[in-house]
N, C-alpha and C positions, 0 to 999 in steps of 0.2 A: 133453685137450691140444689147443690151439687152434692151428695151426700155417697160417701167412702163404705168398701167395703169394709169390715171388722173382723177376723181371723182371729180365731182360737191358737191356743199355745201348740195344741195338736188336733189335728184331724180325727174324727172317729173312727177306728178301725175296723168296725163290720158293718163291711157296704152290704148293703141288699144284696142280692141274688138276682141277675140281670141278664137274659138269655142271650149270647150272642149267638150268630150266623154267619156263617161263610161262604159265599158264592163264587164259583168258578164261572170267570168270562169267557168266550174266545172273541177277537178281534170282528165288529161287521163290516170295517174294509181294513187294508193293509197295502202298503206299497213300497218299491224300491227306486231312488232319483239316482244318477248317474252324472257325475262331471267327468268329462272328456276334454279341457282344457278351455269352456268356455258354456252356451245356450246349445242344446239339444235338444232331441225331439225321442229322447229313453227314459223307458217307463218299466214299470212290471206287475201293472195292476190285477192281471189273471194269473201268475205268478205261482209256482207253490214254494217258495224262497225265499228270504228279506235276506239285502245284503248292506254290510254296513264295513266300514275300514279303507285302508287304502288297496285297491288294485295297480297292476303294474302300469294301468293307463287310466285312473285317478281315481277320484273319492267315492264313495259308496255311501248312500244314507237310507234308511229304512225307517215308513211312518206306520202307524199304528192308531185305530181308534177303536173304542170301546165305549158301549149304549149303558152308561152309567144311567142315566134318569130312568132310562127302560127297565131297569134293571134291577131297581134299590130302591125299599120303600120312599117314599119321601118324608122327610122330615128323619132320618136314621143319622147316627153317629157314625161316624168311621172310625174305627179303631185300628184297626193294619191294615197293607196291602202290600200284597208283592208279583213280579210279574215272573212266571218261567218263561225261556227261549230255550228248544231245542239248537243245540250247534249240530249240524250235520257235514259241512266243509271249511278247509282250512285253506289258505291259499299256498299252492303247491311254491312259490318261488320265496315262503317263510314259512315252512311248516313248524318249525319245533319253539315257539315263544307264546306264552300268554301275553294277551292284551287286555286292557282297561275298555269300556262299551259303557256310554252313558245315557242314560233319557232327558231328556228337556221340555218343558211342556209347549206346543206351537202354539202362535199368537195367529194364525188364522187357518182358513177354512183350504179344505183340497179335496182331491176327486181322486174316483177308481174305477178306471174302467177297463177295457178288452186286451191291452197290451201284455204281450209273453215274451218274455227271454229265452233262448232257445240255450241246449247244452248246460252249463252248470248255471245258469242265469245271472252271471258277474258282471254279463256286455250292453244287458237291457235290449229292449224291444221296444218296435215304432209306437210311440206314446198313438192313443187313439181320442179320441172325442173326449175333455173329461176326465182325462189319465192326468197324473201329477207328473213332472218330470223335472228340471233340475230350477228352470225359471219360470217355468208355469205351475200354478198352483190347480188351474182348471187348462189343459191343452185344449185348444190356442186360444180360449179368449179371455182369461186374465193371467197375471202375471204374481210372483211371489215379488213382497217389496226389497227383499234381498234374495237374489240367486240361492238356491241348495236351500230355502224354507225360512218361514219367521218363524222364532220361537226365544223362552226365554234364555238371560245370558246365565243364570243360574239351575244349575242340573237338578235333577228331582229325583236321580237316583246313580248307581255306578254300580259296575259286578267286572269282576275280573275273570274272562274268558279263556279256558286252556288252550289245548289239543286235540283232545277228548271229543271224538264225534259222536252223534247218536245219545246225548248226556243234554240235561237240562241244567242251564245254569241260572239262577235266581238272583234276580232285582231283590235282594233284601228291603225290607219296611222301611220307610224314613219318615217324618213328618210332612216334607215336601209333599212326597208320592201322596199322605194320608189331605193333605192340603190342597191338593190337585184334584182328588177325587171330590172331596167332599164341596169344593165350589162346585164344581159339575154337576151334583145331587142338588145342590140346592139354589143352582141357580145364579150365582153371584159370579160366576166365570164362564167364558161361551168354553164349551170342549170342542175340541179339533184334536183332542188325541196328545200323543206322545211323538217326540223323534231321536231315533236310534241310530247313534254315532260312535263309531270304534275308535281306535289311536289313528291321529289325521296325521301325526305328523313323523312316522316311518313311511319303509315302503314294502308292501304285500303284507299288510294286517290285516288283510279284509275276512272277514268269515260270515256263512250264508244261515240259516236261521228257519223252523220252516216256518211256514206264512199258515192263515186260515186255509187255504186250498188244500194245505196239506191235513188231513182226517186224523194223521195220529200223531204228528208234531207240532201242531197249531198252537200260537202261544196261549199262555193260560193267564189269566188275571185271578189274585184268589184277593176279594173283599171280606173282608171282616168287620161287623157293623153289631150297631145294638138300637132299637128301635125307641124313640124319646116317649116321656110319660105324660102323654094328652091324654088321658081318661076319665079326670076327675070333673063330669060337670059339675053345671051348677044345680041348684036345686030350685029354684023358680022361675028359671027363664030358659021359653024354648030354643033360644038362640044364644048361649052365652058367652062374653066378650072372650079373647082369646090369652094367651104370653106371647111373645116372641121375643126375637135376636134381633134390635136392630143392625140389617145391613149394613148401613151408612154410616155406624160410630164403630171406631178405632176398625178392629179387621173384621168385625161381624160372626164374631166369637165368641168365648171364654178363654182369652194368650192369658198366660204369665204374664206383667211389666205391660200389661196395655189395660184401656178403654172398650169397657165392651156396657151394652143396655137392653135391659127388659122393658119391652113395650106393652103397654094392653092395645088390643085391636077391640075398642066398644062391638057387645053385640047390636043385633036389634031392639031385641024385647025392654030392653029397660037401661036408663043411665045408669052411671057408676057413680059412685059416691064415697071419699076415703078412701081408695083402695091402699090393700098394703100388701108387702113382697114378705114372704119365707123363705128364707134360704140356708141349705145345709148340707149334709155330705151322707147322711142317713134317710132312708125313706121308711117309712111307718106302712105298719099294716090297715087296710080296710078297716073300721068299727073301732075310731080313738075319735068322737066326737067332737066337735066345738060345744063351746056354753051355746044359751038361748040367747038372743034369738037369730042366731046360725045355724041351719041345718043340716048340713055337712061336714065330712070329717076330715080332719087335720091329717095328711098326707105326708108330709116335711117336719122333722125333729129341725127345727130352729134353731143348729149348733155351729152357724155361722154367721146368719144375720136375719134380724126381723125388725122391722120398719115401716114409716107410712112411704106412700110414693111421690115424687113430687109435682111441679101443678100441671104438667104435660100428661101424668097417670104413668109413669117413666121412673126406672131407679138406673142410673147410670152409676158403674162400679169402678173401682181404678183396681185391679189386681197388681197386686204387689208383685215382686221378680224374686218369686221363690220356686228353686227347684224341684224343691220336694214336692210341690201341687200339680208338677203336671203327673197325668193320667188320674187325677183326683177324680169321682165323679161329682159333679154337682146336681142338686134337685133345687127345685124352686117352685112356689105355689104364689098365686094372688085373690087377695079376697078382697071384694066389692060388696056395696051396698046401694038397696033399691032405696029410693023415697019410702019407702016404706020399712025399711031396716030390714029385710030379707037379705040372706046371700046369693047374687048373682051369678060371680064365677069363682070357682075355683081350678083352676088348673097346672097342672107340674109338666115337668120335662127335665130330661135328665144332659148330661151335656157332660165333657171330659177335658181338664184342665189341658193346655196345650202350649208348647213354645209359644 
């Protein structure tokens, strides 16, 4: 049974009160690749520099990773993220034009190791063991499946870069960027970071950037999250079943105009029985009861849909394509019954309408 979600005419307009946090990253490696008109052996992994644009003797790309799982609770919302890049050099044979610099997220993995650039670090230095460079992804013993990096054909972010040395310019928020992290946190996307491409198709756009080596220009990731609402056990089982997102249906979300599903994960201690979904856009305070004989309290204002689940223990929802829902919150609760009509689980989690 495939059962629809149901929307109100309007959303409730006082959300709970929901603590966000911001965490400032910097990069735990970073690197510069080098095309010289074909495979090389230029690196910039020790590097205090990223260099990204065209030089007068060719393209320039700067990678970037960041310890997102390390980093962010698990199981957290993403709500923004933006990255600053100090500019520090302009290339002297086009000083006076801004240029367009984009991120893209890589489709595989790369290394960082002992390689320096010497002088302004535009020319790269002998990749070493392990360094990235323009067709290895690990120097020398694997290869990128396209020369200059895999990654996707769709950018995950853009900032247009002046003149302006010693100034930070900012990867404003997108969805992408918030979509790129948030697989990272949760596992649904391998991370290998970001790569950083200026205007390829002048000549001397290039500008240098400083890297983690550098102590006070090092780029900055600032996350922005809200922590989901697992607190509500149950009240008779010392193991109680859990909610989740299934991964595997539509994007493993809550999108606008897609398929997304709430799972129960059975505990141990006891079957489920009927279980049914709560879902709404308001969250209730501690101490609003259920009847007997449930003994815990109702979590979720059920002012968007309340239902049983169907025979997998699964409510699969079809969100409509409306704009007005993203950055909505949603909450959601499930309640079970033992063989014995006690409640087993109850648990919520909060989550944010999204493209």
């Amino acid at each position: 049974m495939r059962i629809r979600l149901l929307l109100l005419t309007a959303f409730a307009t006082a959300l709970p009160t929901v603590a966000q946090t911001t965490v400032t990253l910097a990069p735990d490696r970073d690197t510069s690749i080098y095309n010289t008109g074909g495979c090389n052996d230029l690196s910039n992994g020790a590097g205090t520099r990223l260099i990204a644009g065209n030089s007068l003797s060719g393209t320039r790309r700067a990678l970037m990773h960041f310890d997102i799982a390390g980093s962010l609770p698990a199981g957290a919302t993403i709500l923004q993220v933006e990255l600053d890049l100090t500019m520090l050099q302009v290339s002297i044979a086009n000083p006076g034009n801004a240029h367009n610099f984009t991120l893209s997220r890589l489709e595989a993995d790369w290394g960082e190791a002992g390689s320096f650039a010497g002088g302004g670090q535009g020319g790269g230095g002998i990749a070493q063991p392990g360094d990235t460079d323009w067709c290895d992804n690990f120097h020398p013993a694997s290869q990128w499946t396209n020369p200059g990096g895999d990654f996707t054909a769709d950018e995950s972010a853009a900032a247009r870069v002046g003149i302006v040395t010693f100034q930070r310019y900012t990867f404003p928020s997108s969805m992408a960027l918030i979509d790129d992290v948030q697989a990272w946190l949760d596992g649904t996307l391998p991370n290998y970071g970001w790569i950083l491409r200026g205007q390829e198709g002048g000549t001397a756009t290039a500008r240098a950037f400083g890297s983690r080596e550098d102590g006070a220009n090092f780029p900055r990731l600032h996350v922005t999250y809200i922590q989901g609402f697992g607190f509500w056990g149950g009240c008779d089982a010392p193991v109680e079943p859990q909610l989740v997102v299934d991964a595997s249906v539509g994007l493993g979300r809550a999108a606008v105009g897609n398929t997304f599903r709430l799972q129960i994960q059975p505990g141990s201690s006891a079957p489920i029985q009927s279980p049914t979904f709560i879902l709404g856009t308001t969250a209730l305070p501690g101490g609003s009861p259920l009847p007997p004989p449930f003994g815990c309290d109702l979590h979720v204002a059920p002012d968007v849909w309340v239902g049983p689940a169907d025979a997998a223990q699964g409510l699969t929802l079809n969100l409509p394509l409306n704009p007005a829902m993203i950055g909505t919150r949603l909450f959601w609760q499930g309640l079970g019954l033992s063989p014995n009509t006690s409640l087993v689980m109850t648990n919520g989690h909060v989550s944010n309408f999204r493209p």
